[in-house]
Every structure is written in C-alpha cells, then in structure tokens.
C-alpha positions as CSV (number, residue, x, y, z in Angstrom):
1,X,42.1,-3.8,-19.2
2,X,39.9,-6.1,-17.0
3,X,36.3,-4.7,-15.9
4,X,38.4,-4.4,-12.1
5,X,41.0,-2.4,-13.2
6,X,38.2,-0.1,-15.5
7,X,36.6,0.2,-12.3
8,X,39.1,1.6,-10.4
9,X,40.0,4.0,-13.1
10,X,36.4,5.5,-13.1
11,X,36.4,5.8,-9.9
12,X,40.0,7.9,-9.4
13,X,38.3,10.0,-11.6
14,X,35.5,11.1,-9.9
15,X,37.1,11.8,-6.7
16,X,36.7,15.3,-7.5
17,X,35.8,17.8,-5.0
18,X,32.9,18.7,-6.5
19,X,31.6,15.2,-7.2
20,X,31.9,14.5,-3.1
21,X,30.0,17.7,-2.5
22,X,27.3,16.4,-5.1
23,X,27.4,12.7,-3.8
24,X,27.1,14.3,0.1
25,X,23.9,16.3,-0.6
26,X,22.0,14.1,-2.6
27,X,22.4,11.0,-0.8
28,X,21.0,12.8,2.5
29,X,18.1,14.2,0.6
30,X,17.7,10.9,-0.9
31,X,17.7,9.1,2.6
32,X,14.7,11.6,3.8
33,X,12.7,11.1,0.9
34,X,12.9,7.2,1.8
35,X,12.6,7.6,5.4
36,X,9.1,9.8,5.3
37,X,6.1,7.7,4.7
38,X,4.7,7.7,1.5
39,X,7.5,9.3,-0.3
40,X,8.9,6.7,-2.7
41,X,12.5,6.3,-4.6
42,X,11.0,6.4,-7.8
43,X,9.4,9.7,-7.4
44,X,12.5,11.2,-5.8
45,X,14.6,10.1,-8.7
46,X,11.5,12.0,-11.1
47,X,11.8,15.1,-9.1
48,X,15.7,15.1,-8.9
49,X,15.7,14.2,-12.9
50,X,14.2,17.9,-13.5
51,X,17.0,19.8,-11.4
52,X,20.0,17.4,-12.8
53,X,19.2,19.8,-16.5
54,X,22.2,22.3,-15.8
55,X,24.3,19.5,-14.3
56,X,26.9,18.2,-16.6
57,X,26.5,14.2,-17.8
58,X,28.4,12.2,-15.2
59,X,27.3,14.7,-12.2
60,X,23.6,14.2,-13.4
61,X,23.5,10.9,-13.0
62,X,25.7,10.0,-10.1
63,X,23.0,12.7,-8.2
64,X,20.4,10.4,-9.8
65,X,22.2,6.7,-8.5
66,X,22.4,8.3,-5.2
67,X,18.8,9.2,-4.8
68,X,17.9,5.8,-5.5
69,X,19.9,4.3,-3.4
70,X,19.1,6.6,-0.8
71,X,15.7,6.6,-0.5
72,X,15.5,2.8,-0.9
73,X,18.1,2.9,2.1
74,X,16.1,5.4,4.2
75,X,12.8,3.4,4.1
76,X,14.9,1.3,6.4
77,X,14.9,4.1,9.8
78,X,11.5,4.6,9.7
79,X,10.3,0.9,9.2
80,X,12.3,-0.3,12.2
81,X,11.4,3.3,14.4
82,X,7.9,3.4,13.8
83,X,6.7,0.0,12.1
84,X,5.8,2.6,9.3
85,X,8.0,1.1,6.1
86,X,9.2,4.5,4.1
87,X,8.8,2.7,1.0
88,X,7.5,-0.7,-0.3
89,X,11.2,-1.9,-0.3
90,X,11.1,-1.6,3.6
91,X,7.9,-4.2,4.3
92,X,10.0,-6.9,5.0
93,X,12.6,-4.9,7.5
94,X,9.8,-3.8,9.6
95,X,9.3,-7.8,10.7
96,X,12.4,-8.0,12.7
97,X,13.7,-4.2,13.0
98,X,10.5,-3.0,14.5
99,X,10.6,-5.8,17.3
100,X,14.3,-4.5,18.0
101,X,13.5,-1.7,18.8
102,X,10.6,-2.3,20.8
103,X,13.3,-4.4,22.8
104,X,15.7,-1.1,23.2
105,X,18.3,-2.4,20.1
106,X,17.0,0.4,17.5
107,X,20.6,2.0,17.4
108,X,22.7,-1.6,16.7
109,X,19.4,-2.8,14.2
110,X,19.7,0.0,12.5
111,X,23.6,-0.3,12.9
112,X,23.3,-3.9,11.5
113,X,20.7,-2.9,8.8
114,X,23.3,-0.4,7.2
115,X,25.9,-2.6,7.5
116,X,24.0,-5.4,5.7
117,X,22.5,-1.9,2.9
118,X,26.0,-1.5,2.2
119,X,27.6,-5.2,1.8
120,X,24.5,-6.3,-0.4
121,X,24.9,-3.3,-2.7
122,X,28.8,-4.1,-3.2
123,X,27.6,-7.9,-4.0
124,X,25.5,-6.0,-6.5
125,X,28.4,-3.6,-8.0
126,X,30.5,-6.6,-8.3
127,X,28.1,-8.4,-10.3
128,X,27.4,-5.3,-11.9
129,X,30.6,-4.5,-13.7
130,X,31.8,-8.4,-14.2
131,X,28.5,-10.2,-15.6
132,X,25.9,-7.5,-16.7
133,X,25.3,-8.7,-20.7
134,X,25.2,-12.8,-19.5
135,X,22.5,-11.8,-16.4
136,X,20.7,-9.4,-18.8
137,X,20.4,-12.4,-21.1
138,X,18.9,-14.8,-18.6
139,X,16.6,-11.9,-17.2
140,X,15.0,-12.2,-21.1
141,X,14.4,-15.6,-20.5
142,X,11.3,-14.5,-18.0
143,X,8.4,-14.4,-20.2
144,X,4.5,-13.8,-19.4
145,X,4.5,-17.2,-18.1
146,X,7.3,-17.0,-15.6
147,X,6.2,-13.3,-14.7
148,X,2.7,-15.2,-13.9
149,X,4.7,-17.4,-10.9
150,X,7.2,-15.3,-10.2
151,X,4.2,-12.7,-9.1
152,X,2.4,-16.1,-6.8
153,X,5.8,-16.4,-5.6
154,X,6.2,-13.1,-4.1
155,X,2.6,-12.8,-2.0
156,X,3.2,-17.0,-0.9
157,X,6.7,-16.3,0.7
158,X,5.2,-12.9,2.1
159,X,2.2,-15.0,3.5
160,X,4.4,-17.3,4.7
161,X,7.0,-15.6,6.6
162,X,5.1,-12.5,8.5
163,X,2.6,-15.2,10.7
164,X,3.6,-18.0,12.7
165,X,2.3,-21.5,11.4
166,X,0.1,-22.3,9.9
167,X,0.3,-19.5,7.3
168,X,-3.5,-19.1,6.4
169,X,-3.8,-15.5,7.3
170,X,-1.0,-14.9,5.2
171,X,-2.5,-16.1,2.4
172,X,-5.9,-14.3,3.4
173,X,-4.4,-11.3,3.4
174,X,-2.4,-11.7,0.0
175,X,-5.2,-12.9,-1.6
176,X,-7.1,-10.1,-0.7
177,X,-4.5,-7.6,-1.9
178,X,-4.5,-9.4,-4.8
179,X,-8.2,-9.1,-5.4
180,X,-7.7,-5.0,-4.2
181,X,-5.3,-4.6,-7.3
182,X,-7.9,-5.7,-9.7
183,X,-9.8,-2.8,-9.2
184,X,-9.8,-0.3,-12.2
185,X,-9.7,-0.6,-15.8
186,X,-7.3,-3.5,-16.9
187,X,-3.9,-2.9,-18.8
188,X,-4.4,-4.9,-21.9
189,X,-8.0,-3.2,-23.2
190,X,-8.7,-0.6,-20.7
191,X,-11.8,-2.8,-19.4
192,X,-13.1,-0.6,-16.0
193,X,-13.6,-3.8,-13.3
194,X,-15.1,-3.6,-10.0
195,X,-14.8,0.4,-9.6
196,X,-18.3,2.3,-7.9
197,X,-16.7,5.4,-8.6
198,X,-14.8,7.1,-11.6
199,X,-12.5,8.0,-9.0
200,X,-11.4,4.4,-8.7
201,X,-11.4,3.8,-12.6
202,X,-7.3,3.9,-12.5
203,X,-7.4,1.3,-9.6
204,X,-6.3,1.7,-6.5
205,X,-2.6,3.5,-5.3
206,X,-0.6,2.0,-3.8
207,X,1.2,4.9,-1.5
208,X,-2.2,5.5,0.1
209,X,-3.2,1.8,0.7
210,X,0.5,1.2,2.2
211,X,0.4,4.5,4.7
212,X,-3.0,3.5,5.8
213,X,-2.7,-0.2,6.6
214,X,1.0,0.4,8.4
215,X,0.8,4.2,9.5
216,X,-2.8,5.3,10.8
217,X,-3.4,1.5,11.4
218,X,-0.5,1.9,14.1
219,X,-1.4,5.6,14.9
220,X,-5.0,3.8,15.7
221,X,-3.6,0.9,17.5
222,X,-1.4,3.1,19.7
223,X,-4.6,5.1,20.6
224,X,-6.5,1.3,21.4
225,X,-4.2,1.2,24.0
226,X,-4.1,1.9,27.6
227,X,-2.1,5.0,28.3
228,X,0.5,3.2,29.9
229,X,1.4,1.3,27.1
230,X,2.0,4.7,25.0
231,X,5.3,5.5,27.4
232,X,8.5,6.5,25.6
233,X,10.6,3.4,24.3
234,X,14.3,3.6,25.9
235,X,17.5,2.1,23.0
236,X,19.5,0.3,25.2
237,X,21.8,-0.4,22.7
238,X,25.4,-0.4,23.9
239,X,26.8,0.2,20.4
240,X,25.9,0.8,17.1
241,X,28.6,-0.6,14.4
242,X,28.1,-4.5,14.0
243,X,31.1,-6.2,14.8
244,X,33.0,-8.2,12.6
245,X,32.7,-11.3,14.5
246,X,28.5,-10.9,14.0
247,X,29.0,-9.9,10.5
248,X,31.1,-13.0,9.7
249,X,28.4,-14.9,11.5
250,X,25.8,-14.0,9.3
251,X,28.3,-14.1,6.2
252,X,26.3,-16.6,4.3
253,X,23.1,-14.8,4.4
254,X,24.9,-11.4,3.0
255,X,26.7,-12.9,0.3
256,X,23.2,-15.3,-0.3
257,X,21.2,-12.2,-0.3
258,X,23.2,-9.9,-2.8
259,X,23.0,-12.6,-4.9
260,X,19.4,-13.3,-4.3
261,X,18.9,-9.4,-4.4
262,X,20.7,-8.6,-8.1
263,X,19.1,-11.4,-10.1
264,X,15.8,-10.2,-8.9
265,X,16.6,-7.1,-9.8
266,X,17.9,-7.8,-13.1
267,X,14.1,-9.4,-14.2
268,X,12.3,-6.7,-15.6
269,X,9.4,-4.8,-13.6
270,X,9.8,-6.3,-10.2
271,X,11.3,-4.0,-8.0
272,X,13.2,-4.0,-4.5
273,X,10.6,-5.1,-2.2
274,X,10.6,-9.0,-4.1
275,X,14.6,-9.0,-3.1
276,X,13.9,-8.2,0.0
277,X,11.0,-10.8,0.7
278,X,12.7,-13.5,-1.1
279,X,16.1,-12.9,0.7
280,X,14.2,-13.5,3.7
281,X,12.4,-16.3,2.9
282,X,16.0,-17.6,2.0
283,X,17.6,-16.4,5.1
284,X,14.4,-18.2,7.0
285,X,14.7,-21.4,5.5
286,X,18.9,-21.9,5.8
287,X,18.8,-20.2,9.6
288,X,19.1,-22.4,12.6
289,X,17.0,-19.4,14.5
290,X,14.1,-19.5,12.8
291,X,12.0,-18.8,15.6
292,X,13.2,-15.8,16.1
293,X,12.3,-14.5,13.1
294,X,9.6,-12.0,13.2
295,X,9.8,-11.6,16.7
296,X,13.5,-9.7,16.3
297,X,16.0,-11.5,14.6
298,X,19.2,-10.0,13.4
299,X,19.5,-12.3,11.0
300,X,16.9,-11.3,9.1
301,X,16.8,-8.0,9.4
302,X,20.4,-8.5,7.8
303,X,18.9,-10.6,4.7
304,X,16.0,-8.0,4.4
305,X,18.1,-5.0,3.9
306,X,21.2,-6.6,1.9
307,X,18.6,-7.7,-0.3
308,X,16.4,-4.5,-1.0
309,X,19.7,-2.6,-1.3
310,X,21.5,-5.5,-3.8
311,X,18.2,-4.9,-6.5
312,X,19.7,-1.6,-7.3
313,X,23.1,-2.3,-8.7
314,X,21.1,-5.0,-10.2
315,X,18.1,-3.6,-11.8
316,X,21.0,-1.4,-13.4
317,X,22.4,-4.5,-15.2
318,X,19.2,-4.8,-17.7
319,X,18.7,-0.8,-17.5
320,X,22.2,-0.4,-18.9
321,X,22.6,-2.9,-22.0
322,X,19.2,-3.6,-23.1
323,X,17.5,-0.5,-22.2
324,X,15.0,-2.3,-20.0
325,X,13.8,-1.7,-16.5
326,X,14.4,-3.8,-13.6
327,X,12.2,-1.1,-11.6
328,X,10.5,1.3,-11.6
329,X,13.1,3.8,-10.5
330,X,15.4,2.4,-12.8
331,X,12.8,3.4,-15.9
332,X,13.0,6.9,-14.8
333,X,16.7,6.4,-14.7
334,X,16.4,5.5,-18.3
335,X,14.5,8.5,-19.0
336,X,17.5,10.5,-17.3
337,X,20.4,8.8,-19.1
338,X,18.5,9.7,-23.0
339,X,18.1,13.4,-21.4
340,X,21.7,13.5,-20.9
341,X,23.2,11.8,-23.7
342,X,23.5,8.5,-22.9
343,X,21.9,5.6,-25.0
344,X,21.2,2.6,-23.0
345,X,21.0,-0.8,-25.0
346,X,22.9,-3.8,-27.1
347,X,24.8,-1.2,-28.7
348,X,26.3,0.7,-25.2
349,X,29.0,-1.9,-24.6
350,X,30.4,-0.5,-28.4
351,X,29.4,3.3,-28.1
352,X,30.5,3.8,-24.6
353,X,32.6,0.8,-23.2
354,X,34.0,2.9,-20.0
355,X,30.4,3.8,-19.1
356,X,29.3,0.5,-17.2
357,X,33.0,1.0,-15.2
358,X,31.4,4.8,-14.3
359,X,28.5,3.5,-13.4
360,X,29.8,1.0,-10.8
361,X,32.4,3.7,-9.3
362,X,29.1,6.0,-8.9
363,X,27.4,3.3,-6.9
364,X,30.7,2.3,-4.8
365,X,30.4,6.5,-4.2
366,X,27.2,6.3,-3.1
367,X,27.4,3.3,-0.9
368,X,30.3,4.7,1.0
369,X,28.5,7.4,1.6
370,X,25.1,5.7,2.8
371,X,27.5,4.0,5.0
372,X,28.4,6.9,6.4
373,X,24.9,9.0,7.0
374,X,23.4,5.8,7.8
375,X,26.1,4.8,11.4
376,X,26.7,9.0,11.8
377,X,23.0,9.6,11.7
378,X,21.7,6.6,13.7
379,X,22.2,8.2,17.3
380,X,19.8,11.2,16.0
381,X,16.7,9.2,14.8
382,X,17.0,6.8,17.7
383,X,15.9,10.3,19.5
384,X,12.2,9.8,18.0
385,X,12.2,6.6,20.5
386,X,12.3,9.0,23.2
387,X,9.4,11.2,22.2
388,X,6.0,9.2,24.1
389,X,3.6,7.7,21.4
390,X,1.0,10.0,23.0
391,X,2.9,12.8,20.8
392,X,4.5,11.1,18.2
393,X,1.4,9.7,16.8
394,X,-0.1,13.2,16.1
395,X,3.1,14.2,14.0
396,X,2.6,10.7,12.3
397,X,-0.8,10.9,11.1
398,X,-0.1,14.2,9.8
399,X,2.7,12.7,7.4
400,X,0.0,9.6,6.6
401,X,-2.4,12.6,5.2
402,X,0.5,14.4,3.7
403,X,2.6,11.7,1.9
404,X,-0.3,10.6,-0.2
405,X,-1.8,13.7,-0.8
406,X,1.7,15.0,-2.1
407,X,1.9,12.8,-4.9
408,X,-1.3,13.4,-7.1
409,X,-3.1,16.2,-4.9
410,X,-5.8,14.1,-5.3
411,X,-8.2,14.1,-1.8
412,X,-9.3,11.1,-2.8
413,X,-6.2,9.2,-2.2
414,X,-6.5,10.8,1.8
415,X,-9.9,9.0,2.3
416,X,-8.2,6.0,0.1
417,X,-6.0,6.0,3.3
418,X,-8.3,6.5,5.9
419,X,-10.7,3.5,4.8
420,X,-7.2,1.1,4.2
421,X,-5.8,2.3,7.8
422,X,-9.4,0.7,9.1
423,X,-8.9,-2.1,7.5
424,X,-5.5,-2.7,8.8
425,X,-6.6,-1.9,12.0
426,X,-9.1,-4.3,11.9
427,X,-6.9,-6.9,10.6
428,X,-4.0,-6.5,13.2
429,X,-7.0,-6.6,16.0
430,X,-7.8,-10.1,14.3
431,X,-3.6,-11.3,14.1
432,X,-3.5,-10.6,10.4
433,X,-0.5,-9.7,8.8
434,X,-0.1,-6.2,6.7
435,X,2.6,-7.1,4.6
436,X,1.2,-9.7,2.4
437,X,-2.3,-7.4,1.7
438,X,0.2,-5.0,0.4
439,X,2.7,-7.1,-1.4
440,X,-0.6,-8.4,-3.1
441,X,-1.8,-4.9,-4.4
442,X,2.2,-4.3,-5.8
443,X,2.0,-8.0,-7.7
444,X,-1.7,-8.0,-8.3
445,X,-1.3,-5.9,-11.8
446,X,1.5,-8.3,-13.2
447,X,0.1,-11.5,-12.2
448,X,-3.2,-10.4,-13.8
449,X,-1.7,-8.7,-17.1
450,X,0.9,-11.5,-17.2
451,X,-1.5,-14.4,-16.7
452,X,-4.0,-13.1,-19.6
453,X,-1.2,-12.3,-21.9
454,X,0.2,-15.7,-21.5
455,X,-3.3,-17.0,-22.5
456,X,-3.4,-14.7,-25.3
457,X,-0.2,-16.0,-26.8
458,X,-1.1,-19.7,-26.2
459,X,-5.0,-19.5,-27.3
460,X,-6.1,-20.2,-23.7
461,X,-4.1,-23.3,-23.5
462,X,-2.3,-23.5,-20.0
463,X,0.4,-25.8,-21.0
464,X,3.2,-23.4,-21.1
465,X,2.5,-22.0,-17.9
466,X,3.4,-25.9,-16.5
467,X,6.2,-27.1,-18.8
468,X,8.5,-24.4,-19.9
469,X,11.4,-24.5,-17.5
470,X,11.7,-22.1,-15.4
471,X,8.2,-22.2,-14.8
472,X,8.3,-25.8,-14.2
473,X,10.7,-24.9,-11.3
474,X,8.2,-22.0,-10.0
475,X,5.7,-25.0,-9.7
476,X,7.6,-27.2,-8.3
477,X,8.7,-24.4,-5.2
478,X,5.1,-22.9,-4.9
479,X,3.7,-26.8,-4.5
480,X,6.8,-27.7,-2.3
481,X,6.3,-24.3,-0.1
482,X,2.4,-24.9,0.5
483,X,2.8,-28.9,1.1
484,X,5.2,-28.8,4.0
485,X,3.0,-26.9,6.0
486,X,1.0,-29.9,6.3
487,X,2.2,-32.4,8.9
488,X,1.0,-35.4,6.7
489,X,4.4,-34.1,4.5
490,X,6.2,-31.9,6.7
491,X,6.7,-35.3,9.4
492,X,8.0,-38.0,6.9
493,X,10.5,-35.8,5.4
494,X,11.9,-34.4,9.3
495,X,11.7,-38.4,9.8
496,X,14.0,-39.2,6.5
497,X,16.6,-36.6,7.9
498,X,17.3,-37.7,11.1
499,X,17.3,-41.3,9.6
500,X,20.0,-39.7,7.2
501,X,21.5,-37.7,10.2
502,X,21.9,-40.7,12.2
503,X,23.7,-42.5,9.2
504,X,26.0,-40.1,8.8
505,X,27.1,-40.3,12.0
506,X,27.5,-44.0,12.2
C-alpha cells in the first residue's frame, strides 16, 4: 500500500473512544504547560513520560505527541497576550502578535496563529510519512562545521528582523547572548569559564534568563509608566476564524514555512524556535509588506507559528529512523518510545513498517484537536486583555518567580531572573531588542562546542568550515545578509532591478 493509504488505515484505527478522551485531555494540559511562562514542552513531555507507565503502547505515545505539540502551540496565547513567549518556540510570535493585540486584534491573531499552528504541522505530517529516510539522510550531512553556521545563522536573522534598520542592536544583543552562554564549564572537557560562583559552574538557564528579560522586564516597564498607560486593552476583533480568502493570500508563506519548518527540524539538536525565526526571515524577505513586520503584521505572525509548529512532525523524521533528536523534546520522546517497546532507528522501517503511518495519524489527532482548543478557547484568554495592567502585572511576576523556580527548586535561578529582567529592562529603555539576547544563550553552547570540535577534527585548520558545501552556502547567505545592509551594496543591486524591471516591460 502507498504511505497515504497506510496513513489513513492507522488513523481509522485509532478513532477509538478512548483514544479521543486521551487525545482531549492531554492536548489541553499540553497547551497550559506552553502557555505559562517558564514551563517548557520538553519538560512537559518528561513529566507526562512518568504517568504514560500503565498506559498501553499506542495510548502512551499519542499522550506524549500531543503534549508536544501542545505546549509548543500554547506558547503562542501568552506571547501575543502578554509579550511574555510561553516557550522559546514563541520568541518570534511575540514580534507581530503582541502589536495585534495592543491594536485590539488579539482574538483574530490568535485566530490566524492557530490556523497557521495547524496548516504548518500538516505540511510537516505530509513530509513525515512520504520522505522521512531521504530527509533523515540529508539531516546527517550537517556536521560540526555546518552546525558552526547554521548556529550564526540563527542569532543574524534574529538580529536582523526584531529592529528596524540598521540591525546593530540586534547584533549587540545576540552577541551578548552569545557571550552569556559561555559561562560555565564547557562541554568537550568540563573547563569552568567565566563563573564567580559555583552556582554558575553549569552555565546559565535558560528558563530564568528568558522570564526575566520578557516577563519582569515588561512587569517593570508597565510599572515605568504613567498610570494611564496601564488601562485595560479592549479586542476589537470582529471575528476570530481566518477566512479563506486571507489564508489563500498568505498561501505561499504557509506552504514556505512548513517546509522551511520540517527540514529544520529534521537537523539534529536545533529545536523549534530556529523554524520559527527562519520562517520569518523567509516570510520577511518574499513579503511585499515588509514594513509592517514587527509592528503587527499578519503575515508574519502566520510564518512564525506555521513554522514553530512544522519542527515537530519534523524533528520526528530523524527521531524515528535513526534514533536521533531533532529537539530536545523529541530526545525525551526517544526515551519514551524504548520505555514502551518501540526501537527507533535504520532498522524500524523492517521491524515495525506500520509505525511511521501511526505516528502520522497521532499527529493529524492532535492537530485537529489543537485546532479545536486553540478557535474554542480564544474568546476566554482574550478575557486577560480586560483585566488593567495595574493587576495583571502582580499575577505575572508571581508566575516569573514561580516558573523558574519549578524546574530545579534552585533559588538561585529566581535571582538569575531578577538580574536578566534588569537587564532587559535596561535594554528596551535603550531600543534593544530581547529576542536576539536570548536566541544567543539557546545557540551559544552549539556554536561554541561545534566550532571547537570542528577544529579538533581538522587540527585547527579552518578550511573546512569555508569549503565543504553546505557551509560554503551558509557563508555565502551570512556575507550576503550583513552586506546589503550597507547602502554602498544594497543601492546598485535596487538599481540593477528596476533596470531589469524596466526591460521586462519593454
């Protein structure tokens, strides 16, 4: 049978009472966990892994799928409510969603941002079931080298896209998240670098360094302001579903996205919050409304979240047949599928040919549902708009000294908070952007292990970082990216195009 018709076998199957009841409860919990600040899909899918033990095999792993893509869903409400992203994956959403709602359109941005959550991940399912072994193979193709650029990659386009031009603050601040990750002992020999305190010998996490700089910096920058300005925001938002006529619109940019979005999540070790940055750098770049992004366009709030949410079906494509990460909620996934039975690797595709069909009917499960929660529930956290920042800020910084707390119970990750919300409040008083700092702590680790093992294996020689081919073409886009923000290049080549432009029409 064709991997289609495998598909929608599996998924007759599991339309099961039982399986819906399972698929209902854990995608809600899942979208709570993502939409509290500091609580991250990777953890949820760790804590859900220890209650899945008295679940039978396919139950305990569609629960699992459904966490995942519910909290990486869920960081989505309180990124465009608050400015607060629930998870990393959510940085990039906050740009444009945050604005909207600030304009009264939280109800049809968050409308359009579970519309775009729920195409992106059925790009991503479709990819899923028809090429998984040929992407898995070109994900091994990234070595320490690639890894190296791909890592610069990430904190450029981030530096890029959250200022307006020129894009020197962004850099700034990327650079210094990048300099905040080296902190602690290294990976390769344990070496303790730049830490005063024993505390700080594991480095710096990154829940409390993300809570700070977006939550207490916006619980202090709400209190900076003049009591007027703290008044209740009013959605004037007339509907919530997109309509088809806007999705076809912004066609392109979905189906560019969920592309975008499932080859970056089948590299190894990267995560969601890549996919969504470089979806939007994408969407940027091809848009004929680029200056309305940042300031509230629905066109990228639409990349953003179809690309976060695409990473997951992908980062299941090298999880499944080679038994190798494309996140860090997909390793614990691994963990889970060895716990119940399930041996992911080469060998799956012989063992257990009908499980990559399950798999994909679990996520189509879990999408319709996210679907569902995310338009039913949208009417009841636009509600939190009406609550008066004087209020809501007191019930945020609770959850900024909670969230962090809860995962290692360490007070020390609290005062980690405190000292990064300074900082970010600092750096918004000064028009620098958050995101990059933090994109540059999550990429800091791999561009320095990557960058010193690629030396390792070449003696020190940097060759190979310039001429093997796909990091040739890394170069070639992180040179082209910085170059055209100087006029000297950026006006000869919007010269040549109207030249060609005016050819054309002739």
């Amino acid at each position: 049978m064709s991997p289609l018709v495998d598909l929608a076998a599996s998924l007759w199957q599991m339309l099961t009472p039982t399986m819906l009841f399972h698929v209902a409860w854990s995608m809600l919990l899942g979208i709570v966990v993502g939409a509290l600040p500091g609580l991250t899909a990777t953890m949820g899918v760790a804590l859900m892994t220890t209650l899945t033990y008295s679940l039978d095999t396919t139950s305990a792993i569609l629960v699992l799928i459904c966490m995942y893509m519910g909290a990486i869903y869920g960081g989505s409400r309180s990124a465009i409510l608050l400015n607060i992203p629930g998870t990393p994956a959510s940085a990039a959403t906050a740009l444009d969603g945050f604005p909207l709602a600030r304009a009264g359109k939280a109800g049809h941005a968050m409308g359009l941002a579970t519309a775009g959550s729920t195409l992106g991940t059925l790009v991503g399912i479709v990819l899923l079931v028809l090429i998984a072994p040929p992407l898995a193979e070109l994900a091994l193709r990234f070595g320490s080298y690639e890894m190296f650029w791909l890592a610069l990659f990430g904190v450029l386009i981030s530096g890029q896209l959250t200022v307006d031009s020129p894009p020197l603050k962004g850099y700034i601040a990327g650079i210094l998240g990048l300099m905040i990750a080296m902190i602690g002992s290294e990976s390769l020999h344990a070496y303790v670098r730049f830490s005063p305190t024993p505390q700080m010998n594991g480095g710096i996490s990154l829940i409390p360094a993300m809570v700070g700089v977006f939550g207490l910096a916006e619980v202090m920058t709400a209190m900076w302001q003049r009591p007027g300005t703290l008044a209740a925001i009013r959605d004037k938002s007339d509907r919530i579903l997109p309509s088809l006529v806007e999705l076809w619109k912004y066609r392109r940019t979905i189906l560019r996205s969920g592309v975008i979005g499932t080859f970056i999540g089948v590299i190894p070790g990267v995560g969601e919050d890549i996919g969504a940055w470089t979806s939007y750098a994408a969407a940027k770049r091809a848009s004929r409304e680029k200056e309305t992004f940042g300031h509230g366009s629905y066109e990228g709030l639409t990349a953003a979240e179809t690309g976060n949410s695409a990473v997951v079906p992908g980062s299941l494509i090298p999880a499944l047949t080679l038994a190798v990460p494309g996140s860090a909620s997909a390793a614990v996934l691994i963990a889970a599928l060895f716990i119940h039975g399930i041996r992911p690797g080469p060998m799956i595709m012989s063992e257990q040919p009908q499980f990559i069909s399950s798999m994909g009917a679990m996520l189509i499960l879990a999408t319709i549902a996210m679907a569902v929660y995310g338009l039913a529930l949208t009417r009841l956290f636009v509600q939190v708009l009406r609550v008066p920042y004087a209020y809501l800020m007191p019930v945020v910084f609770t959850l900024c000294v909670i969230g962090p707390y809860a995962l290692s119970l360490r007070i020390f990750d609290i005062w980690v908070m405190v000292a990064f919300g300074l900082v970010g409040f600092v750096l918004r008083q000064m028009k620098y952007p958050m995101a990059p700092l933090v994109l540059g702590i999550i990429l800091g680790t791999m561009l320095d292990t990557n960058l010193r093992r690629g030396l390792t294996l070449s003696d020190g020689d940097l060759t190979p970082f310039f001429t093997r081919p796909i990091s040739a073409v890394f170069v070639a886009i992180i040179v082209g990216a910085i170059l055209l923000n100087f006029g000297f290049v950026r006006r000869p080549l919007a010269g040549l195009k109207d030249r060609l432009l005016n050819r054309g029409n002739a």
